[in-house]
N, C-alpha and C positions, 0 to 999 in steps of 0.2 A: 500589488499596491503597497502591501506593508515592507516590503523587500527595498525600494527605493526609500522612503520617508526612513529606514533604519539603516540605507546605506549596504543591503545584503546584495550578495551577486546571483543570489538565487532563492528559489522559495525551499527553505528546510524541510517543511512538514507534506510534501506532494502523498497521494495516498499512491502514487503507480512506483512499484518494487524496482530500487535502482542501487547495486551494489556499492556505488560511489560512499553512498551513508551508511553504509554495511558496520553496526556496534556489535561487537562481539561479547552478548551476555554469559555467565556460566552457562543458560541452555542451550545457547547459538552457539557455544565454544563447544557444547559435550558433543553437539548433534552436528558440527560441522567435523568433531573428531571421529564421528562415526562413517559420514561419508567419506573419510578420505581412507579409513580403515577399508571399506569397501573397496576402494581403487586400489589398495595397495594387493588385497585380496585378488583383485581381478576375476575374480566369480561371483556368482550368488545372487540374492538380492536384500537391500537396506531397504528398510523400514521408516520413517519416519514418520512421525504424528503428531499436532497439534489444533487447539483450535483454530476458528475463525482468526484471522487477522494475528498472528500469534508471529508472523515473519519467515514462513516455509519458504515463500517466494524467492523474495530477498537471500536466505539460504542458502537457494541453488544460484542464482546472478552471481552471489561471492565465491560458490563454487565453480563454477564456470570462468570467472573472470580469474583463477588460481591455475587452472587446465594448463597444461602446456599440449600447443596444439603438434607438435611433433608426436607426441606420443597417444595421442586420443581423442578419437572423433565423438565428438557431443553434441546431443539433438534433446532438445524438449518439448512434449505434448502436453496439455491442460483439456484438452476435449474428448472427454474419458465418455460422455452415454454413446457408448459406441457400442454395435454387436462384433461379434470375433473375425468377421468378416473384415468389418472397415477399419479393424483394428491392424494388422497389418498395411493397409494401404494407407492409415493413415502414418506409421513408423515412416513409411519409403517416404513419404512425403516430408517424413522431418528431416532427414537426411539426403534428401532431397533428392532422390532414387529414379531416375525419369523412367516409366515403367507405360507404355501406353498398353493399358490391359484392367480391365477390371475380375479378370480371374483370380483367384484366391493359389491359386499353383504356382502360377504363373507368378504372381507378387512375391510368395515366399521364393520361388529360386532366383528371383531380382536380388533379393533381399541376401539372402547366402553367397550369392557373388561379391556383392559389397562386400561381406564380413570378411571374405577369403583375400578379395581385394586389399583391405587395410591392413590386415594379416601381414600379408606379402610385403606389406611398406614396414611394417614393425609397429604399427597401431592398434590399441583396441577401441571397440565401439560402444559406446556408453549412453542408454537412454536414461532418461527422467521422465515420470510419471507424475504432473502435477494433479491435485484434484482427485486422489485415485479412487476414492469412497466411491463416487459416480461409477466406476468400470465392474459390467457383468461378471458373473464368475468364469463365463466362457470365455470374455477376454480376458481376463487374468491366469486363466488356463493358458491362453496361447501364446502370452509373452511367457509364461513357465517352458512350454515348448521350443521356442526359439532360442530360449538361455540354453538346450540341447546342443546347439551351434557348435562343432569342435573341429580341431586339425591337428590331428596329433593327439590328443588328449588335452590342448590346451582349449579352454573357452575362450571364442569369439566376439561372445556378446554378455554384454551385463545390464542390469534395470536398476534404479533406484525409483522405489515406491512412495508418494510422499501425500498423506491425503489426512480429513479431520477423525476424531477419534474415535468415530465408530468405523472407520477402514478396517481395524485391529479386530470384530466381529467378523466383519466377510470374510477377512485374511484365517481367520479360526473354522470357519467353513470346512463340514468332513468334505465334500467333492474338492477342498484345496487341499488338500494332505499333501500332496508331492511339493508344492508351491510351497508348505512351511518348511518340507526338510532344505529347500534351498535357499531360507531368508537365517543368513550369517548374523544380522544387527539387527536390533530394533529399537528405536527410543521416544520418547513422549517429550516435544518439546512446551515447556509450561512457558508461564507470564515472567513478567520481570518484578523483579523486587523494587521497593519504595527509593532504595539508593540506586535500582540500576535504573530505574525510567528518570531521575535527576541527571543522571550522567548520558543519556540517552539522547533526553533535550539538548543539554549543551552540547554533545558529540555532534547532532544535526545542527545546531544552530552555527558552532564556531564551524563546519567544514563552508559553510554560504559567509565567512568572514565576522560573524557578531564578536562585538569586543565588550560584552559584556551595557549594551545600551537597546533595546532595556533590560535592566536588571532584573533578575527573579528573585522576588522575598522564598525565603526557605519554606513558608505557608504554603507560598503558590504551588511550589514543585511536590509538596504532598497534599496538596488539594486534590489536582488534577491525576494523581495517585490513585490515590481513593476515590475518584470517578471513574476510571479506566481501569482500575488492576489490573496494570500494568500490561496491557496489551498495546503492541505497538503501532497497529493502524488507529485503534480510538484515540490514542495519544497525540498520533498525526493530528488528526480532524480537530481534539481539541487544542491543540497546540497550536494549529490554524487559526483557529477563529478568536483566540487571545491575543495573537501577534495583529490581528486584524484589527482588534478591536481597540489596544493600545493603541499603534498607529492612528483611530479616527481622533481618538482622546490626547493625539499628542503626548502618549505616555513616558514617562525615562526609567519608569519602575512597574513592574507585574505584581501585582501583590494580591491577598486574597480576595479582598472584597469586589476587584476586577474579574477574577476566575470563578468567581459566584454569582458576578453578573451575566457573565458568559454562558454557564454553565443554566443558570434560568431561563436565558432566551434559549437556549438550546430545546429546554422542555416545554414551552410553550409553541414553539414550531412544533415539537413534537406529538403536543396536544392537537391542536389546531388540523394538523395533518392527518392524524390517524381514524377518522373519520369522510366516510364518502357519501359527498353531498346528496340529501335525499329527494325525493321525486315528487318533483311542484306539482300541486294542482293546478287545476285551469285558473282556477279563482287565487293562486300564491299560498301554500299551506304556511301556516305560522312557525314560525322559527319557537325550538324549545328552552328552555331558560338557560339550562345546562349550557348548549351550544351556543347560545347567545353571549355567555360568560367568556365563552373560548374564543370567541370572534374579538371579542369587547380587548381582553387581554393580549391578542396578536397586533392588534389597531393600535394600543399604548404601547409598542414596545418599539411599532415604526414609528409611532410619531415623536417618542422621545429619540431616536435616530434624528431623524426630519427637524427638530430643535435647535439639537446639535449644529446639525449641515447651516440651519439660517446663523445659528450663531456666529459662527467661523465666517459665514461672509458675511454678516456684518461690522466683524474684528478688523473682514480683508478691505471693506468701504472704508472705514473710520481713519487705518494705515494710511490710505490711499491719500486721503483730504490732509492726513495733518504733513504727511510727503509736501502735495500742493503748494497749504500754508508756508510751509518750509520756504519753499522756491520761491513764494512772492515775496518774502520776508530779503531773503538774498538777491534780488532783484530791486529791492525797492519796491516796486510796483508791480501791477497787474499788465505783463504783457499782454498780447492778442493768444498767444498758444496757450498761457496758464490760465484765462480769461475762459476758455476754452475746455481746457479741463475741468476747472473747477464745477463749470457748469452740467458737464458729464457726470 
């Protein structure tokens, strides 16, 4: 909605990981120079770590989208509660290994033919492990097994590990001993600073075309700072519902006390929401004051929405008539079609 009314060619702030918007913070810079340290390595396994929403995703898209695919086949998983079992059938599946067998033997010698296979072309085979905090220790054993893979003494296969930061506990796990003497990197990807989530916003807004319409008060961009620290899916979400909200307001400027109103309605859905509805009696049990408050304050925040919206068509009726006037005016008189409209 807000994308057309500001002339964008696309929505900036989407929350689904698209390397196109790929901003290269000092963390995304250290932790994208880790992965490629890994690749140059061609063994082991990279570590990566951060929290929620923090941009791992995005990470790997801009690694992958860097890949040259002459030189290396790359596959990624995200559906890590897996046992050790369906842990390899689910690799062939990411590489897409047609293996009709649900044998565990059988999938790993699928699986060694590929490697030997891409081998023989001059490729290596490169998984990513999204999500990894979720994966067993037995699966994490058995991708350590696989990185065993050799021809010649060189390795076949390599993993990058990438999950939140308690991964870095399991990975410390005594039954993972073998598994740490082969993690080469490791790094903790953090939040963004006050100046890099400013440059973050515009880096997303100017790649959809913004020319600076609407403008952001310098308030704004350490407002929504200081509600996010600096994490860049919150930042999404609220960077959304800003540009949404300007757009209803006809905005040409973002400024604080917009980003404060945003950021209110946000915690009263938030209110509103976090409770589940309780269990009516026959007779209707009475609603509590508390929740009544919460009701009460969700109900004004539509209907000053809903004020809005009648306002604007009544700005868009009023245009309409004095257009009309116009016409009759130019006309001299009232034709039958303007006789017509006006009536409408």
């Amino acid at each position: 909605m807000y994308e057309e009314f500001y002339g964008l060619t696309a929505n900036p702030f989407r929350l689904t990981p698209d390397s196109k918007f790929f901003y290269g913070s000092e963390g995304h810079r250290k932790a994208m120079s880790y992965l490629k340290y890994g690749l140059y390595q061609g063994e082991g396994f990279i570590v990566i770590t951060g929290g929620v929403g923090t941009g791992k995703s995005t990470l790997v898209g801009q690694l992958f989208s860097e890949l040259d695919g002459n030189d290396i086949v790359a596959a990624q998983i995200g559906t890590t509660q897996v046992d050790a079992d369906d842990c390899i059938r689910l690799i062939c599946n990411a590489f897409e290994i047609d293996v009709d067998t649900r044998d565990k033997g059988d999938l790993i010698s699928a699986f060694e033919e590929f490697l030997i296979e891409q081998n023989q072309m001059g490729k290596r085979v490169l998984l990513v492990v999204d999500e990894a905090q979720n994966m067993p220790l037995r699966a994490l054993e058995e991708l350590r097994m696989l990185s065993n893979f050799n021809v010649g003494g060189q390795p076949l296969f390599q993993s990058f590990l990438l999950g939140q930061p308690q991964f870095l506990q399991t990975v410390g796990h005594k039954d993972l001993a073998q598994l740490q003497q082969r993690i080469i990197a490791s790094y903790k990807l953090a939040s963004m600073s006050a100046e890099e989530t400013e440059e973050y916003i515009r880096h997303r807004l100017e790649m959809v075309g913004w020319q600076n319409y609407p403008a952001f008060a310098p308030e704004a961009f350490a407002r929504i700072y200081d509600k996010t620290k600096g994490v860049p899916r919150l930042i999404n979400t609220l960077s959304n519902r800003i540009m949404l909200f300007a757009a209803l307001e006809e905005a040409s400027e973002v400024d604080l006390a917009m980003v404060e109103t945003v950021i209110e309605d946000q915690k009263n859905e938030e209110v509103t929401g976090e409770e589940e509805a309780a269990p009516v009696a026959a007779g209707g049990a009475p609603i509590s004051g508390d929740r009544l408050a919460k009701i009460e304050r969700a109900v004004t925040v539509i209907a000053r929405r809903l004020e809005k919206l009648e306002d604007r068509v009544t700005e868009h009726d009023e245009a309409v008539h004095e257009l009309i006037d116009l016409a009759m005016k130019a006309y001299g008189s009232e034709d039958e079609d303007v006789a017509q409209l006006k009536q409408a």
